[in-house]
VEXDREN-2710 file (C-alpha; in Angstrom, 1 decimal):
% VEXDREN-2710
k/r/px/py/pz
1/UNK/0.0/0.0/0.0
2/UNK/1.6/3.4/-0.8
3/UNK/0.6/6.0/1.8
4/UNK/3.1/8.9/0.5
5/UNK/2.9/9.7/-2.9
6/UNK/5.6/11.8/-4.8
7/UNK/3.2/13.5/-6.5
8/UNK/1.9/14.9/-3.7
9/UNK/5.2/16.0/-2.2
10/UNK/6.3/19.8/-0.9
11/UNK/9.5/21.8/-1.2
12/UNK/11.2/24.4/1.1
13/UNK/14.8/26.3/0.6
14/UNK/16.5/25.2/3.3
15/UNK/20.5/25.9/3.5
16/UNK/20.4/27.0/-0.6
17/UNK/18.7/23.8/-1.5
18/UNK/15.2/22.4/-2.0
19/UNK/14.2/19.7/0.6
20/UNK/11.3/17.3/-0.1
21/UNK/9.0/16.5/2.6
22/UNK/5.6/15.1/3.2
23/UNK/2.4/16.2/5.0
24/UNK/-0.5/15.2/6.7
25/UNK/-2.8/14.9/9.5
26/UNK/-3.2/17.6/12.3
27/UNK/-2.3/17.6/16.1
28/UNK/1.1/17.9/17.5
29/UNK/4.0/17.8/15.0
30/UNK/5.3/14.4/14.4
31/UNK/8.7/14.7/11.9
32/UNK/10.1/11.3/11.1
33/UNK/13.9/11.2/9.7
34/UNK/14.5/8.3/7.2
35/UNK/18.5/6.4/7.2
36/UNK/21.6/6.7/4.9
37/UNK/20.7/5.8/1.1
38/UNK/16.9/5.4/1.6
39/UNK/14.2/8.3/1.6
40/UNK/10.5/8.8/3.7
41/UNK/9.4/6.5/1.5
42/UNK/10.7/4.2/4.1
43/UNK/8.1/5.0/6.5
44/UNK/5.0/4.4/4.4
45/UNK/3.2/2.7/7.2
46/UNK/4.1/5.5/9.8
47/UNK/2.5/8.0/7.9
48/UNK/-0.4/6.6/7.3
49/UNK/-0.9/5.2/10.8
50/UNK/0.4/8.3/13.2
51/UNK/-1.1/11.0/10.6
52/UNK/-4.8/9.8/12.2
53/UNK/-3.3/11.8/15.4
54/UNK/-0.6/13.7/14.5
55/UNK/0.7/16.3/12.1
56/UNK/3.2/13.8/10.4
57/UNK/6.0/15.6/8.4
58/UNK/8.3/12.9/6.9
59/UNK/12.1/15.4/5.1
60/UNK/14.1/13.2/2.5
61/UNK/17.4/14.7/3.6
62/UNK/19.7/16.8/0.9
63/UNK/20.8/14.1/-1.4
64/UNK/18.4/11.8/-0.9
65/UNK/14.5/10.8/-2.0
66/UNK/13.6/13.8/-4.4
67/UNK/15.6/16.6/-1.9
68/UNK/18.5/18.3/-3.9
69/UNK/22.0/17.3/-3.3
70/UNK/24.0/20.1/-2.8
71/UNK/27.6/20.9/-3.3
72/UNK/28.9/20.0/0.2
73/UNK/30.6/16.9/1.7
74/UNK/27.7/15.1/3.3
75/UNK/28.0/14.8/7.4
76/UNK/25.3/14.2/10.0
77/UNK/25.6/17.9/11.5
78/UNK/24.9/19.5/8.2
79/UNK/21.6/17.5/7.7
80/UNK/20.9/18.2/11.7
81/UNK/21.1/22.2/10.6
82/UNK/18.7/21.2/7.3
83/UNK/16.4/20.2/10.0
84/UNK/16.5/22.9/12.5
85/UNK/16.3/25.5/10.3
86/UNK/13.4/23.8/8.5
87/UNK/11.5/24.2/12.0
88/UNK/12.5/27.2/12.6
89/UNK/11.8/28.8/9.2
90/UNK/8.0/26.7/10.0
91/UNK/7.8/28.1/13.2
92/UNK/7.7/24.4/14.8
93/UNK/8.6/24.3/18.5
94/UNK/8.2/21.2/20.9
95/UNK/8.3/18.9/18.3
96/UNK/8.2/14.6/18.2
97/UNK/10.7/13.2/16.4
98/UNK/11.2/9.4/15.2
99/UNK/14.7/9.0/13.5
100/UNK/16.2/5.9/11.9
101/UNK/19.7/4.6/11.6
102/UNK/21.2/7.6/10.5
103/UNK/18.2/9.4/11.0
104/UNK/18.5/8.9/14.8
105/UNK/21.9/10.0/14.5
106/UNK/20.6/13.3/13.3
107/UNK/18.2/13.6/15.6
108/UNK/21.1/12.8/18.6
109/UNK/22.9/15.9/16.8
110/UNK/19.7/17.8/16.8
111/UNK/19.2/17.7/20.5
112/UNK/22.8/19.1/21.1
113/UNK/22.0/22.0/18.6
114/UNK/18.9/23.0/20.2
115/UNK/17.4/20.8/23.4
116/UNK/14.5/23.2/23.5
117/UNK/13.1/21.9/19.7
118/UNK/12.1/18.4/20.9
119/UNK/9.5/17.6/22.9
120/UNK/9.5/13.5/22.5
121/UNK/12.6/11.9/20.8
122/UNK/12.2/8.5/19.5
123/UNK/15.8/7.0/18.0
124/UNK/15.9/3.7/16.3
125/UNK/18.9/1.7/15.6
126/UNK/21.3/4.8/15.9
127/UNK/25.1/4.8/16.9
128/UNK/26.8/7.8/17.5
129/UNK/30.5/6.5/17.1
130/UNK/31.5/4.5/14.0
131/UNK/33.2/1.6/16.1
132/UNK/29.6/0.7/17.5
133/UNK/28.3/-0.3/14.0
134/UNK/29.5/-4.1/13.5
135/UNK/32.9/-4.5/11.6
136/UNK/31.6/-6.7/8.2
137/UNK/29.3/-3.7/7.9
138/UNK/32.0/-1.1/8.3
139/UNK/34.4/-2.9/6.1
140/UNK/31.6/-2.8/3.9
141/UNK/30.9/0.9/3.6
142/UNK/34.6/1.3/3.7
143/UNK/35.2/-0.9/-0.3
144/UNK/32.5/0.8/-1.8
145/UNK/34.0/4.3/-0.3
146/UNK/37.3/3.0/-1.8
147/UNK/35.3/2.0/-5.5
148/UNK/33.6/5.3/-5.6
149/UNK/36.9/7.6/-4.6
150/UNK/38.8/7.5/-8.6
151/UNK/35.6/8.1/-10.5
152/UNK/34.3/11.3/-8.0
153/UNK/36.3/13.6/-10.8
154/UNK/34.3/12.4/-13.7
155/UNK/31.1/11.5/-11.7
156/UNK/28.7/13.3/-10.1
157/UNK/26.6/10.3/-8.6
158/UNK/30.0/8.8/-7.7
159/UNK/30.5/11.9/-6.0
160/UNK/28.1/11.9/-4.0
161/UNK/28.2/8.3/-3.2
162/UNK/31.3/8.6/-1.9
163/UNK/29.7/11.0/0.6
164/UNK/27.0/8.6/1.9
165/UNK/29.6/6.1/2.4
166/UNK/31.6/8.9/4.5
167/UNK/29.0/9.0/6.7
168/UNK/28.8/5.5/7.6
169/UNK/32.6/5.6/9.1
170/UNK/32.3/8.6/10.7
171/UNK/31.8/9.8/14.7
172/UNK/29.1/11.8/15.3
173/UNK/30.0/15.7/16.2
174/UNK/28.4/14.8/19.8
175/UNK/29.9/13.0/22.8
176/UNK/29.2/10.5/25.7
177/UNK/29.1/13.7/27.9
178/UNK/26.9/15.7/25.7
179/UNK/24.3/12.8/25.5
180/UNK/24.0/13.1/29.1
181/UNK/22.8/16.4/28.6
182/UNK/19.8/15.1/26.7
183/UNK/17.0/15.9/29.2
184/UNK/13.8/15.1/27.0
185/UNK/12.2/11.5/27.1
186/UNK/14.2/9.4/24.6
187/UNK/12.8/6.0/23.3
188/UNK/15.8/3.7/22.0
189/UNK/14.7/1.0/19.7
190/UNK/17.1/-1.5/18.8
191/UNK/16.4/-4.5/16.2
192/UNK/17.6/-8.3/17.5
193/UNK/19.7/-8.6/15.0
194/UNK/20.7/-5.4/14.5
195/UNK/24.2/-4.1/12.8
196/UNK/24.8/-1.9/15.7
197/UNK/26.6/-3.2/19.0
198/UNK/24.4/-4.0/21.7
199/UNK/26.8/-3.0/23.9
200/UNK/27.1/0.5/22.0
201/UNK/23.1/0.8/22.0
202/UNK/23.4/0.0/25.9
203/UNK/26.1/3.0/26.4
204/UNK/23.7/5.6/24.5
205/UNK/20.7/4.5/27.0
206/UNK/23.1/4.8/30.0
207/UNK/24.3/8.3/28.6
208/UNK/20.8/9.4/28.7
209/UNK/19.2/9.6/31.4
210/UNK/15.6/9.8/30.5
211/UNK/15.6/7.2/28.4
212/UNK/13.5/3.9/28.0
213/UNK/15.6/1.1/25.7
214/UNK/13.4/-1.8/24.0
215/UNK/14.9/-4.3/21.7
216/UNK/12.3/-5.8/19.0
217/UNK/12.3/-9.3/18.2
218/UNK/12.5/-11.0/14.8
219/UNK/13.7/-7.8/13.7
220/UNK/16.9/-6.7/11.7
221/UNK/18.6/-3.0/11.0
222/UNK/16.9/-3.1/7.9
223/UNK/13.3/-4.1/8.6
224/UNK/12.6/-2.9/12.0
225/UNK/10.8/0.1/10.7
226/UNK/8.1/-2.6/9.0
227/UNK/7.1/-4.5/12.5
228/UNK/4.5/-4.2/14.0
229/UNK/5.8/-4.0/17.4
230/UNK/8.1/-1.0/16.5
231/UNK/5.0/1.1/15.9
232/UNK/3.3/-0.1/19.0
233/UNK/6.0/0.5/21.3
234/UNK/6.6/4.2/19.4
235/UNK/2.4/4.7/20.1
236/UNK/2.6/4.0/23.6
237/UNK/5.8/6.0/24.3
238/UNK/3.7/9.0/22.5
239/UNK/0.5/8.8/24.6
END
């Protein structure tokens, strides 16, 4: 079933590009933050399901979904200030955010930019140093980084391929100390077989203080968005 349709996407100049993002429902603000290489299309079934209560707003980060790419190296703090100053240029305050993979990640950096912006943080599967994402998957990232590098001069998709890959082996611009300054009620979700560390999802829950940590069963990094228990547990946190 296809909840968002392109056709019915909107643009803003954020930063001196044009974003994509989604709409729909009313009631508090709801933004939802898709991962590295995918686009809101990835949250179909959020959409359609939270939108009943909420006012859903679903960004394709620059360089991803239909969102331009721009002309600087990709990093999670840049898409972070995308997102602020799309709120602020909106005039959103105390808003719910559910970010995944690397869209957690920018929600993390989000908080450290401004801790007043978010009301309700929900962050699934994120890792805010590049050692807690498991090696094969790092090694990974790090080939095709290495396959993309010789043809950046001569490509532009290589080009900016090469800067989604950079963001999978990077740190985060936040530390262990500065999650501890993370005062609003966190949600961690964290897939069973997930390609992030348990024991690095454990040390973001202990950084945070008001934080609740649930690991979904049956899941993976790549389809725990899809389960039904994901959206549940995000529900309940919400009420």
């Amino acid at each position: 079933m296809i909840y968002i349709n392109k056709d019915e996407s909107k643009q803003i100049l954020i930063n001196g590009i044009q974003l994509t993002y989604y709409e729909k429902g009313t009631g508090d603000t709801l933004i939802l933050l898709h991962g590295n290489g995918s686009s809101s299309l990835k949250f179909q079934h959020f959409f359609e399901h939270f939108s009943k209560k909420y006012k859903v707003i679903a960004i394709d980060s620059r360089g991803h979904g239909l969102s331009e790419t721009g002309e600087f190296p990709y990093n999670i703090k840049l898409f972070a200030e995308d997102i602020l100053l799309f709120c602020r240029q909106k005039e959103m305050k105390n808003v719910n955010i559910v970010g995944y993979s690397d869209g957690g990640n920018i929600a993390l950096v989000l908080s450290k930019l401004d801790p007043q912006l978010i009301h309700k943080m929900i962050i699934i599967s994120p890792n805010y140093k590049a050692d807690g994402v498991k090696f094969w998957f790092r090694t990974t990232a790090t080939i095709g980084l290495l396959a993309c590098t010789p043809f950046i001069k001569y490509s532009e998709s290589a080009k900016f391929q090469k800067w989604k890959f950079d963001l999978m082996i990077r740190n985060l611009d936040i530390s262990k100390e500065e999650l501890g300054r993370v005062l609003h009620p966190t949600l961690i979700l964290a897939a069973k077989k997930d390609i992030i560390h348990e024991r690095h999802t454990k040390e973001i829950h202990d950084s945070i203080s008001n934080s609740i940590l649930t690991i979904i069963e049956k899941s993976n990094h790549f389809n725990i968005v899809t389960k039904e228990k994901t959206l549940q547990t995000i529900e309940r946190f919400l009420d």
